[in-house]
OpenMM code with the backbone's topology and positions (N, CA, C; nanometers):
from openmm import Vec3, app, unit

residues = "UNK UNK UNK UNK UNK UNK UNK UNK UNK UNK UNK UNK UNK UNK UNK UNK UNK UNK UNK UNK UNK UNK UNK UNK UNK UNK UNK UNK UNK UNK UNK UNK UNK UNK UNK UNK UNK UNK UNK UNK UNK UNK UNK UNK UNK UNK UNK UNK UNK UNK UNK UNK UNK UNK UNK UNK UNK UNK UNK UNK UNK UNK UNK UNK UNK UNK UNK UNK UNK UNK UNK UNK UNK UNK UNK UNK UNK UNK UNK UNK UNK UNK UNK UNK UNK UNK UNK UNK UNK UNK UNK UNK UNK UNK UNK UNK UNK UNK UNK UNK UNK UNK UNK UNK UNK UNK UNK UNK UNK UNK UNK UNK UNK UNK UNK UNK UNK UNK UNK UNK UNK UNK UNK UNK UNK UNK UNK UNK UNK UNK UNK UNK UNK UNK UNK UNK UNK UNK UNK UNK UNK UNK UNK UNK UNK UNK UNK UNK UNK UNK UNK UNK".split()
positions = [
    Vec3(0.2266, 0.0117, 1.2769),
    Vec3(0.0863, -0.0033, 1.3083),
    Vec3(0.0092, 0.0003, 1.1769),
    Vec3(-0.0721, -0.0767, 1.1673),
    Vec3(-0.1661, -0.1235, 1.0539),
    Vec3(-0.2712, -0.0462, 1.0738),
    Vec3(-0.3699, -0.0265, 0.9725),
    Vec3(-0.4681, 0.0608, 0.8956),
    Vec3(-0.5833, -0.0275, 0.9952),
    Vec3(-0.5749, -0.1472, 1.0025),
    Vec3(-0.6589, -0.2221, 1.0913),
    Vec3(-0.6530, -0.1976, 1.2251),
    Vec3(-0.5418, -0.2082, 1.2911),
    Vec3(-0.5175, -0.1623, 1.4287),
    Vec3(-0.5402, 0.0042, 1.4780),
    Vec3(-0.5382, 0.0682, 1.3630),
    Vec3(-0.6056, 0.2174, 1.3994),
    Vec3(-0.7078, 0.2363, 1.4273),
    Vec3(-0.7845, 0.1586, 1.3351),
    Vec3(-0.9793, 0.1331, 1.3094),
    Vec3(-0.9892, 0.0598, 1.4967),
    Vec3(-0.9387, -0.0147, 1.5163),
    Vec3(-0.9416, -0.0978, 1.6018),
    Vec3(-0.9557, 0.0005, 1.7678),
    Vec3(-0.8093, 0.0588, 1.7640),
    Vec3(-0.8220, 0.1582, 1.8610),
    Vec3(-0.9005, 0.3001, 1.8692),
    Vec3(-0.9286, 0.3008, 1.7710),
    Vec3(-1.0496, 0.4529, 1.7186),
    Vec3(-1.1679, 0.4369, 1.7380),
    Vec3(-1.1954, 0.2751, 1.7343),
    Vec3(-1.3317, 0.1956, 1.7605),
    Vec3(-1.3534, 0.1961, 1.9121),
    Vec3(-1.2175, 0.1747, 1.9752),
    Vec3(-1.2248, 0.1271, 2.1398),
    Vec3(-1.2445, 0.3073, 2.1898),
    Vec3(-1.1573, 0.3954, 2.1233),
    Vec3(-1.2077, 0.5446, 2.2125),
    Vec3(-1.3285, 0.5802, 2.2128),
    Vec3(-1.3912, 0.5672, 2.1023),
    Vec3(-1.4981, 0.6278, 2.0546),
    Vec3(-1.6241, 0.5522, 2.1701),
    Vec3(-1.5883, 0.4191, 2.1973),
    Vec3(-1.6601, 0.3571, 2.3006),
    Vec3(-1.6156, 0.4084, 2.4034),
    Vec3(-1.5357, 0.4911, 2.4510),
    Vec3(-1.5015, 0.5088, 2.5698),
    Vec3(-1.5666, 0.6629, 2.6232),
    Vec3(-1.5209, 0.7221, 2.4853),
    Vec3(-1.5806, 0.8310, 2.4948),
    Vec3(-1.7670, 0.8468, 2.4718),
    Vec3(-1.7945, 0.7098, 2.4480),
    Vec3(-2.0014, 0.7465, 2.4856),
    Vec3(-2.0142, 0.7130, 2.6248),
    Vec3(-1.9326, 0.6290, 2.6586),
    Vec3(-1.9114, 0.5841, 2.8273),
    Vec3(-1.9663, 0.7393, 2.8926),
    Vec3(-1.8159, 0.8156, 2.8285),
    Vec3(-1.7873, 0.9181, 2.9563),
    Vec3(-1.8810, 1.0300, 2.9404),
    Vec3(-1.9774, 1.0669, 2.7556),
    Vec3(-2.0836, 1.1422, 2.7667),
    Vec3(-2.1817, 1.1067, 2.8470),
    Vec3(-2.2072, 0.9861, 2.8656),
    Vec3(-2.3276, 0.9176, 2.9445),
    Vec3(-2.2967, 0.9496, 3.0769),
    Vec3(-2.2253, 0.9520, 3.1144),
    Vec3(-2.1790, 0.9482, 3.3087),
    Vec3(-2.1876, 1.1065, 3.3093),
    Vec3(-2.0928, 1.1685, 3.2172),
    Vec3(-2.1221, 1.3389, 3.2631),
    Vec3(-2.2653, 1.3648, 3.2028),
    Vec3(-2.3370, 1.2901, 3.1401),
    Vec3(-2.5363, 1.3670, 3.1342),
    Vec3(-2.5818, 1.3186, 3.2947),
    Vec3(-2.5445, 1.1903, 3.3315),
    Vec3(-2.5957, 1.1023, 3.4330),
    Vec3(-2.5418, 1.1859, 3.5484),
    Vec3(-2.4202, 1.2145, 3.5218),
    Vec3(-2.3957, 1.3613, 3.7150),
    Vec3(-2.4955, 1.4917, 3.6472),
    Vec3(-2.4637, 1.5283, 3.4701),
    Vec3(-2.5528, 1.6771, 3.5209),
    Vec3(-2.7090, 1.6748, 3.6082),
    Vec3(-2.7664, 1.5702, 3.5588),
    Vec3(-2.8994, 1.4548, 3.5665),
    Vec3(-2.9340, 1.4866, 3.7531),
    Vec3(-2.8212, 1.4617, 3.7969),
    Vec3(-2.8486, 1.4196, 3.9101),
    Vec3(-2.8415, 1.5599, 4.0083),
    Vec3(-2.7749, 1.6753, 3.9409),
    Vec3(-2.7094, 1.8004, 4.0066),
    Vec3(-2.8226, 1.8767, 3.9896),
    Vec3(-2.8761, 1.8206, 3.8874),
    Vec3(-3.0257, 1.9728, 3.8717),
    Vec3(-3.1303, 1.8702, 3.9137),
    Vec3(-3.1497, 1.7663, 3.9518),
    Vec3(-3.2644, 1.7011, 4.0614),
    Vec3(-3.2134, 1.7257, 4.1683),
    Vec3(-3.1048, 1.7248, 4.2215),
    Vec3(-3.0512, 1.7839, 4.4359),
    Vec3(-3.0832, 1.9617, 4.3572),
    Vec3(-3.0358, 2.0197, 4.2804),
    Vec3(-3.0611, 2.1547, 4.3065),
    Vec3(-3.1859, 2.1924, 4.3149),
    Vec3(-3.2912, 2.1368, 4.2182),
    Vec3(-3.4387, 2.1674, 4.2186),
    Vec3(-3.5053, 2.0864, 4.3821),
    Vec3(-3.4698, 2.0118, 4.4602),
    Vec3(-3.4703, 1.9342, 4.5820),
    Vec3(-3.4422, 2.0671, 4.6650),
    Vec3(-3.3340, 2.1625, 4.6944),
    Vec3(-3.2921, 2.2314, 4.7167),
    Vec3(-3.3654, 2.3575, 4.7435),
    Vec3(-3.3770, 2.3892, 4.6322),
    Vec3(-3.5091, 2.4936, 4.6049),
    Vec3(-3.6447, 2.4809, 4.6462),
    Vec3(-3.6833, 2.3943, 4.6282),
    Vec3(-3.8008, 2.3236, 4.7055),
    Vec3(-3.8470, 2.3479, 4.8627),
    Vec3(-3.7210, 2.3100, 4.9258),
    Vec3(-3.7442, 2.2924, 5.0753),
    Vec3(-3.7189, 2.4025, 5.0884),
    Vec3(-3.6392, 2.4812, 5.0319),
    Vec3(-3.5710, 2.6230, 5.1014),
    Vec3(-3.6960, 2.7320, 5.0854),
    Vec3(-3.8249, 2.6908, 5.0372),
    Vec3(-3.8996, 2.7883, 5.0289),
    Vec3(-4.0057, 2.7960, 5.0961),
    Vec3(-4.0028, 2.6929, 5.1858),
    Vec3(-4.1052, 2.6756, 5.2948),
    Vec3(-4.1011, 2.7864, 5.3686),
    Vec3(-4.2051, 2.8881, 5.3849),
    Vec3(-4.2839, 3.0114, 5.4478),
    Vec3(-4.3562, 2.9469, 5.5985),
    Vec3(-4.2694, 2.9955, 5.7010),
    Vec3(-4.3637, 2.9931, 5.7917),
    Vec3(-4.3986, 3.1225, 5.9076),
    Vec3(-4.4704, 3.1405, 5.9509),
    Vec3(-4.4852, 3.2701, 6.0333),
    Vec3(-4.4964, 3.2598, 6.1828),
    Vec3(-4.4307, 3.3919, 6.2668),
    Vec3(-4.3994, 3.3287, 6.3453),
    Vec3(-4.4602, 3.4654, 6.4809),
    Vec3(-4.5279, 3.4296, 6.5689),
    Vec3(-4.5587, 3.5395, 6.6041),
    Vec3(-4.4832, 3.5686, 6.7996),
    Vec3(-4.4734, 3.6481, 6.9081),
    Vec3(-4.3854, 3.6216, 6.9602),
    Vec3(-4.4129, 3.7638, 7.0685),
    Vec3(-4.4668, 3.7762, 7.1661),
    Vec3(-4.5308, 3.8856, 7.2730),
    Vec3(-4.5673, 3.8454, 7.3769),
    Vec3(-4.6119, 4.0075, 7.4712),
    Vec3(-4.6845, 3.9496, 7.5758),
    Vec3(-4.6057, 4.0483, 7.6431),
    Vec3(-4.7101, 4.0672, 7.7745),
    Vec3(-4.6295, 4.2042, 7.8951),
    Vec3(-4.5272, 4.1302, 7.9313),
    Vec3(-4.4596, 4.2804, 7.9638),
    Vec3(-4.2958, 4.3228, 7.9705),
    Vec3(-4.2919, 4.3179, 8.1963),
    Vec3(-4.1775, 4.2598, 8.2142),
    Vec3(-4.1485, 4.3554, 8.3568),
    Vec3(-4.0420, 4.4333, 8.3170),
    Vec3(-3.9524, 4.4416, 8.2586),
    Vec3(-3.8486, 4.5594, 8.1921),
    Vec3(-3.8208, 4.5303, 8.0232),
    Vec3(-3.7499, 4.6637, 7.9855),
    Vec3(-3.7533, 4.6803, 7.8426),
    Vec3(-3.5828, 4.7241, 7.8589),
    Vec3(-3.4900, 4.6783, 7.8095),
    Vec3(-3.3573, 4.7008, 7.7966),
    Vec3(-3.3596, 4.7536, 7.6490),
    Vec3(-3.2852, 4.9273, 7.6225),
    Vec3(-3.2417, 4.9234, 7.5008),
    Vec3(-3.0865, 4.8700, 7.4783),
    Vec3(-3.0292, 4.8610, 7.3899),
    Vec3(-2.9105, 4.7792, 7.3443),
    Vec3(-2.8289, 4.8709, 7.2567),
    Vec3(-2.8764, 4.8886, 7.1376),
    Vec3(-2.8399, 4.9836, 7.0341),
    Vec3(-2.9639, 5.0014, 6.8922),
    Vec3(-2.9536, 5.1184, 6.8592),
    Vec3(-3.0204, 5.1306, 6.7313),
    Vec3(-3.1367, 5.0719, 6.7900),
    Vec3(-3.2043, 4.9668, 6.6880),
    Vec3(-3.3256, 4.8871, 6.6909),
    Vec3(-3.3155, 4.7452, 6.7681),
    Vec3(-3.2046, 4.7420, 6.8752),
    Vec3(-3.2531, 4.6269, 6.9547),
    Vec3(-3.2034, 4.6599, 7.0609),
    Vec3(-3.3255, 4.5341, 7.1239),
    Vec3(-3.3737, 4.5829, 7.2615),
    Vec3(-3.4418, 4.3934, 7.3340),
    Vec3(-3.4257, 4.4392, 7.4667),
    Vec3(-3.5064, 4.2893, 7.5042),
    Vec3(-3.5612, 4.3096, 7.6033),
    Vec3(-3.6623, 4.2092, 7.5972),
    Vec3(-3.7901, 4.1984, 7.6957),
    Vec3(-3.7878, 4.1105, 7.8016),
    Vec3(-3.8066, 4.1869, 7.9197),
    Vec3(-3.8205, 4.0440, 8.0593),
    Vec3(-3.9375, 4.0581, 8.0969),
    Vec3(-4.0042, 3.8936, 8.0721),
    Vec3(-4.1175, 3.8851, 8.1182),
    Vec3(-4.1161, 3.7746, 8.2167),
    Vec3(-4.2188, 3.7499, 8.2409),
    Vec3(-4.2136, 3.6741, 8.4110),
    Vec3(-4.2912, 3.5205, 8.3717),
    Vec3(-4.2729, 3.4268, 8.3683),
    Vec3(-4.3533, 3.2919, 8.3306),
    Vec3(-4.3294, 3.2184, 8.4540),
    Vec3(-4.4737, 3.2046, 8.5602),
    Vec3(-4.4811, 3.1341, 8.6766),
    Vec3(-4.3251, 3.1527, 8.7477),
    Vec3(-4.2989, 3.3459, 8.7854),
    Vec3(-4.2056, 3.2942, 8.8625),
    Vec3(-4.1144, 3.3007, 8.7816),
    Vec3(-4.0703, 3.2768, 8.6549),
    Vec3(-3.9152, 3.2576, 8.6264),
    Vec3(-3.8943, 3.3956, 8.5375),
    Vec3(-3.8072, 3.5166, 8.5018),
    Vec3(-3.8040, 3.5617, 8.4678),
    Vec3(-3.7449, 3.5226, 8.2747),
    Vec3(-3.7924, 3.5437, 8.1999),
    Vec3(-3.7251, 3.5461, 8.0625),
    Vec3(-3.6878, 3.6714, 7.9982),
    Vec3(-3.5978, 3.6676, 7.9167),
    Vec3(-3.5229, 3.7287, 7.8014),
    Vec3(-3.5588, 3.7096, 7.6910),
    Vec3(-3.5823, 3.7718, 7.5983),
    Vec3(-3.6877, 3.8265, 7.4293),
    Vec3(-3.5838, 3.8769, 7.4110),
    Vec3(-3.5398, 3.8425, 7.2575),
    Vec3(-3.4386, 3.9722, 7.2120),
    Vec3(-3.5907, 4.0323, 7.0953),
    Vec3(-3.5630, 4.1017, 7.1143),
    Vec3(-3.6344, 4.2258, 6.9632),
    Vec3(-3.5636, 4.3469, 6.8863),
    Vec3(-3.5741, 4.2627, 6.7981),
    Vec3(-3.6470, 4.1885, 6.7248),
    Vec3(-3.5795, 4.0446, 6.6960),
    Vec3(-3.6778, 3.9363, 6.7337),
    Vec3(-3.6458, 3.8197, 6.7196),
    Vec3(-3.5760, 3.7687, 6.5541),
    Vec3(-3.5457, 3.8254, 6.4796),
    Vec3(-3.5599, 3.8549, 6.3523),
    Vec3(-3.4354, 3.9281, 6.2645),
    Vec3(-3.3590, 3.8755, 6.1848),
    Vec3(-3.2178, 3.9670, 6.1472),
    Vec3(-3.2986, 4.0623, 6.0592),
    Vec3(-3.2987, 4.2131, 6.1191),
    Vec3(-3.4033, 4.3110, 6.0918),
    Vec3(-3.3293, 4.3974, 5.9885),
    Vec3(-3.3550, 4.5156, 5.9331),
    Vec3(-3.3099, 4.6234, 5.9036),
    Vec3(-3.4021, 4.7469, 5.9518),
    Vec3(-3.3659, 4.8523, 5.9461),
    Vec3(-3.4443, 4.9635, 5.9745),
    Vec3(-3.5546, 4.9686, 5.9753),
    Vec3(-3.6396, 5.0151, 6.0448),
    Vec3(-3.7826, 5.0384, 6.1036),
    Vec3(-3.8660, 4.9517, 6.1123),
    Vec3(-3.7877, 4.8021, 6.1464),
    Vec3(-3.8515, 4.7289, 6.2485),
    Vec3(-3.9479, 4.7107, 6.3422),
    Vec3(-3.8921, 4.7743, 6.4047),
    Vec3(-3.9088, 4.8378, 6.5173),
    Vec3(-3.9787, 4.9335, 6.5656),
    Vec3(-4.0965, 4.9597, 6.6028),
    Vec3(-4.1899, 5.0609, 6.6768),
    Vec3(-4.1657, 5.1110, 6.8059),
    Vec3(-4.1101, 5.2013, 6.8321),
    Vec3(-4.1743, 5.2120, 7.0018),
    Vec3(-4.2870, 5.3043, 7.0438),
    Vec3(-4.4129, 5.2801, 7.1033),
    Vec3(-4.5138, 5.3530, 7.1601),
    Vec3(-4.5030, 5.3677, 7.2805),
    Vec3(-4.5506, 5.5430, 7.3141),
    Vec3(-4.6116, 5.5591, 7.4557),
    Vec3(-4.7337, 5.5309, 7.4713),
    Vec3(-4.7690, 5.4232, 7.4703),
    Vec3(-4.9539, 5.4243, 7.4940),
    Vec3(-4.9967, 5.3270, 7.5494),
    Vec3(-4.9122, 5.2672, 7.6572),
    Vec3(-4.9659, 5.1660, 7.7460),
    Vec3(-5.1210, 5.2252, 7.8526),
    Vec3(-5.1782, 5.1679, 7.8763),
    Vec3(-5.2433, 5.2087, 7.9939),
    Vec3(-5.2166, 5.1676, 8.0898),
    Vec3(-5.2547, 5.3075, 8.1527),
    Vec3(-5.1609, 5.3560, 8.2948),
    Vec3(-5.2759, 5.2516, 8.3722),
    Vec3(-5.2170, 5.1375, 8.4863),
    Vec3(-5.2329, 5.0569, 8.5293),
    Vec3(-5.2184, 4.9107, 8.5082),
    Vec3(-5.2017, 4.9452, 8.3944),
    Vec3(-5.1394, 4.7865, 8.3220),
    Vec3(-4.9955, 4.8324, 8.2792),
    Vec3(-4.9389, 4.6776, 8.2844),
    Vec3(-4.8021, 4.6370, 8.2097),
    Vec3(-4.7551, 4.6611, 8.0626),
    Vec3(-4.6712, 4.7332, 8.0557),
    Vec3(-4.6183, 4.7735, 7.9315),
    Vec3(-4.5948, 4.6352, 7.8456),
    Vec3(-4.6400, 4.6396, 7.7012),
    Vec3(-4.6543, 4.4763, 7.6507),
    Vec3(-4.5675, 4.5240, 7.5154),
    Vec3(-4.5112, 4.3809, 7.4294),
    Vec3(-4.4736, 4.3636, 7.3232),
    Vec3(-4.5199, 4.3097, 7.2247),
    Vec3(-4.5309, 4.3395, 7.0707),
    Vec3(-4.5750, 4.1728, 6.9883),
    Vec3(-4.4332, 4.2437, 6.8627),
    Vec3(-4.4505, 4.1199, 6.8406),
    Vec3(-4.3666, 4.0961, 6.7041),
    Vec3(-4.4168, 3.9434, 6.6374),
    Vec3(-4.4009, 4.0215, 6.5151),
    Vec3(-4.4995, 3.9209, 6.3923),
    Vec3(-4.3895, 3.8896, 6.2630),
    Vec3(-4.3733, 3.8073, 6.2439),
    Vec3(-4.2459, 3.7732, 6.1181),
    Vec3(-4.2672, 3.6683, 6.0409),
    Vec3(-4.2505, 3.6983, 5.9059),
    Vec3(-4.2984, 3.5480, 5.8295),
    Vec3(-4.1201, 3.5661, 5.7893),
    Vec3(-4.1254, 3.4126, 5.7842),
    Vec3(-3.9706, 3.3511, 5.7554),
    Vec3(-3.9702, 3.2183, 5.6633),
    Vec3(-3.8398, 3.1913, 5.5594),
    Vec3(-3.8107, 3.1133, 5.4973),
    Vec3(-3.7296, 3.0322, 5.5199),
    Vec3(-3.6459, 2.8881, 5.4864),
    Vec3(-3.5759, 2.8819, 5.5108),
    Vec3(-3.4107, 2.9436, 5.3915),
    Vec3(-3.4717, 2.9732, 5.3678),
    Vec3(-3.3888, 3.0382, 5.1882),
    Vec3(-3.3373, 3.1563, 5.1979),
    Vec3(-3.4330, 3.2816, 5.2815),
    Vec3(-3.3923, 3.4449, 5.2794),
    Vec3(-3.4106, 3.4642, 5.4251),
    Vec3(-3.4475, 3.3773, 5.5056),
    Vec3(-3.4959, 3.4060, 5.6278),
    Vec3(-3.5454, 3.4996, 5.6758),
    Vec3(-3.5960, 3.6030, 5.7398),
    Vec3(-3.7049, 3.6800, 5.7460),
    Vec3(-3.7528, 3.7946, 5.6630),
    Vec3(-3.8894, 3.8252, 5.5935),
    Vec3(-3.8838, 3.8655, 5.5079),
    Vec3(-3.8916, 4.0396, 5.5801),
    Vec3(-3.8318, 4.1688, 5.5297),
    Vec3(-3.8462, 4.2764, 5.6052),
    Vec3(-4.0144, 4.3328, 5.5641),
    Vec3(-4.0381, 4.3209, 5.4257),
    Vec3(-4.1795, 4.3342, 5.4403),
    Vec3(-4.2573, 4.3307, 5.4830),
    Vec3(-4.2568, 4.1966, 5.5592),
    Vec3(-4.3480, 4.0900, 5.6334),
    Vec3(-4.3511, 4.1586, 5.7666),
    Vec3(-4.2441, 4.1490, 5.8139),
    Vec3(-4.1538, 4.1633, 5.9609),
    Vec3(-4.1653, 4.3152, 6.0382),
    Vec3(-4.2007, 4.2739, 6.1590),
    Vec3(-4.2685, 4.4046, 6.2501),
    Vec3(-4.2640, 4.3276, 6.4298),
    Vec3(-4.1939, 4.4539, 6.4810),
    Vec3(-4.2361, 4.4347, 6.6096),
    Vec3(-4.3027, 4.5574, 6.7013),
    Vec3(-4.3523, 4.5897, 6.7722),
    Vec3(-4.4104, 4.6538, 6.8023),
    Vec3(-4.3794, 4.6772, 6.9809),
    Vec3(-4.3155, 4.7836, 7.0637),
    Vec3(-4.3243, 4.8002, 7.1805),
    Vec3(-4.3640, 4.8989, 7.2557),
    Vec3(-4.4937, 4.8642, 7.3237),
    Vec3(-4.6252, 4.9817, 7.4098),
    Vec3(-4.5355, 5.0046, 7.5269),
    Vec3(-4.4851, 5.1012, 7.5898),
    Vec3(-4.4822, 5.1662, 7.7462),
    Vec3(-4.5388, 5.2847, 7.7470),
    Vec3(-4.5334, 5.3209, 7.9007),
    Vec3(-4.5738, 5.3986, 7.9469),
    Vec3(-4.5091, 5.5778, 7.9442),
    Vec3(-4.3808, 5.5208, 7.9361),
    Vec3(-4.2593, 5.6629, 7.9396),
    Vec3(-4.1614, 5.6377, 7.9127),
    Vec3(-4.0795, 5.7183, 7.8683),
    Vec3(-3.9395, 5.7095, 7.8109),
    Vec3(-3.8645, 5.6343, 7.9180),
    Vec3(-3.8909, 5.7081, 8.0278),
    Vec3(-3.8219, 5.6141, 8.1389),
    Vec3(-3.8096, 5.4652, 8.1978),
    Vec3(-3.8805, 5.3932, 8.1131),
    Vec3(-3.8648, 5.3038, 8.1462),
    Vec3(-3.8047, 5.2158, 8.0735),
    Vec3(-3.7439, 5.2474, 8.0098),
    Vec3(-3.6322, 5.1804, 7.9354),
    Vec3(-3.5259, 5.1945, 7.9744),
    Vec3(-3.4588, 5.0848, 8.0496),
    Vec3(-3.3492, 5.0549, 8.0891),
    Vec3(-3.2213, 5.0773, 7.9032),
    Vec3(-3.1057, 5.1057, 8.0033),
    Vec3(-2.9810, 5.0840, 7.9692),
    Vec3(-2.9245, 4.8987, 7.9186),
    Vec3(-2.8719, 4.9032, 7.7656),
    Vec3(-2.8079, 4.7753, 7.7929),
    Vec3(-2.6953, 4.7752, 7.7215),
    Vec3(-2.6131, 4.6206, 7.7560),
    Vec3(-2.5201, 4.6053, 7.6872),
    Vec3(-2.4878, 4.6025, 7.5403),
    Vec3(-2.3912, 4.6054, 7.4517),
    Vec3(-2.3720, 4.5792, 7.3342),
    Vec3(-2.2192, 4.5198, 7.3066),
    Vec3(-2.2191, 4.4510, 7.2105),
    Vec3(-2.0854, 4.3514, 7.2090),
    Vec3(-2.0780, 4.3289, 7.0573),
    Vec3(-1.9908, 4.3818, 6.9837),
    Vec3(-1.9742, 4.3899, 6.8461),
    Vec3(-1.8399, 4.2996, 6.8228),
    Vec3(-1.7941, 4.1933, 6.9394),
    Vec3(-1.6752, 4.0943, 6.8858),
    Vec3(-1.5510, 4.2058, 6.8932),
    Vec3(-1.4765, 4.1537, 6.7934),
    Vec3(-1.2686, 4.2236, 6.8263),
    Vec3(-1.3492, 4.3716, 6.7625),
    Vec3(-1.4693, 4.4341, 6.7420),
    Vec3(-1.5088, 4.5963, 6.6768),
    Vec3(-1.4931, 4.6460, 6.8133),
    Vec3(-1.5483, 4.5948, 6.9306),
    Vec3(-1.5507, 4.6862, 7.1014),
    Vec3(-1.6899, 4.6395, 7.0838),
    Vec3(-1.7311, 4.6581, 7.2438),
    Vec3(-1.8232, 4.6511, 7.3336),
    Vec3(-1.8528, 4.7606, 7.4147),
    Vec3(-1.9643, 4.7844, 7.4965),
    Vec3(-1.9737, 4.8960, 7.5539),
    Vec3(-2.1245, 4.8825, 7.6270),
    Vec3(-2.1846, 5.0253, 7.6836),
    Vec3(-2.3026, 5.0393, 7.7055),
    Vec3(-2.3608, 5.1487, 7.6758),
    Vec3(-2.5070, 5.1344, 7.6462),
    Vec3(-2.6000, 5.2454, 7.6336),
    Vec3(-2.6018, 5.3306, 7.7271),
    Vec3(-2.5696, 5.4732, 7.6947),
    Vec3(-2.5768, 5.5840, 7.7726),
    Vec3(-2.7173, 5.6394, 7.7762),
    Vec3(-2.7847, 5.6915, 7.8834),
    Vec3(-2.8721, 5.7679, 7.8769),
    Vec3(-2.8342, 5.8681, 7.8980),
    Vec3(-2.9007, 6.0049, 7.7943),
    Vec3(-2.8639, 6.1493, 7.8318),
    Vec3(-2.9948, 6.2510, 7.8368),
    Vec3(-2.9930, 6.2991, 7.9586),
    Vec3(-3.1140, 6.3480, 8.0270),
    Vec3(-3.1465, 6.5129, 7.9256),
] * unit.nanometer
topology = app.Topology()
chain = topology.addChain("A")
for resn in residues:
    res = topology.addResidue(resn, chain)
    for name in ("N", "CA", "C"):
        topology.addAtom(name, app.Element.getBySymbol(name[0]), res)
């Protein structure tokens, strides 16, 4: 191999290799415009609010619990907190007035990025007496399942 034919093939890598800097700037190029795309949408804040009288209050475990309320006739199911919560969530009050329906609200601002913020995030449930909180199920998958005991 000749002194010419080295130049020759040293000439052709060296073109090959601006090829392949250009294509790997042109993917990094394109990975931090979808990641900043990414970031963008995932930070949309919206708030979300979610109440209204109760005909029963089921506790479950810890801080959840659900609400049946009545819409023309059909009964519904509320879980509360609508919201993947941590500790003190959750309110419960005795201070309904006696003649009215024991009521709920819960208020939550959410992302799509961290999804609910705990700062933000609060629910709130008015009855009348301890007693009226029903017993409920709980189901933790292959951990066991079971039910809420009440102890007088």
């Amino acid at each position: 191999m000749t002194i010419k034919d080295m130049t020759k093939d040293n000439h052709f890598n060296n073109k090959i290799r601006g090829y392949m800097n250009e294509f790997y700037r042109f993917l990094i190029g394109i990975s931090i415009m979808i990641a900043v795309t990414i970031l963008i949408v995932g930070c949309e804040v919206t708030e979300h609010t979610s109440g209204g009288e109760v005909e029963a209050i089921y506790w479950h475990e810890g801080e959840r619990y659900t609400a049946v309320t009545e819409n023309a006739d059909v009964l519904e199911h509320h879980r509360i907190p609508p919201f993947a919560a941590g500790p003190g969530a959750v309110t419960l009050y005795k201070d309904a007035v006696p003649g009215e329906k024991s009521w709920y609200k819960c208020e939550w601002t959410r992302n799509n990025w961290t999804g609910a913020d705990p700062d933000l995030s609060y629910c709130d449930i008015h009855i009348h007496s301890i007693d009226e909180l029903g017993t409920g199920n709980w189901n933790h998958g292959k951990f066991g399942s079971g039910s809420t005991t009440r102890i007088d």
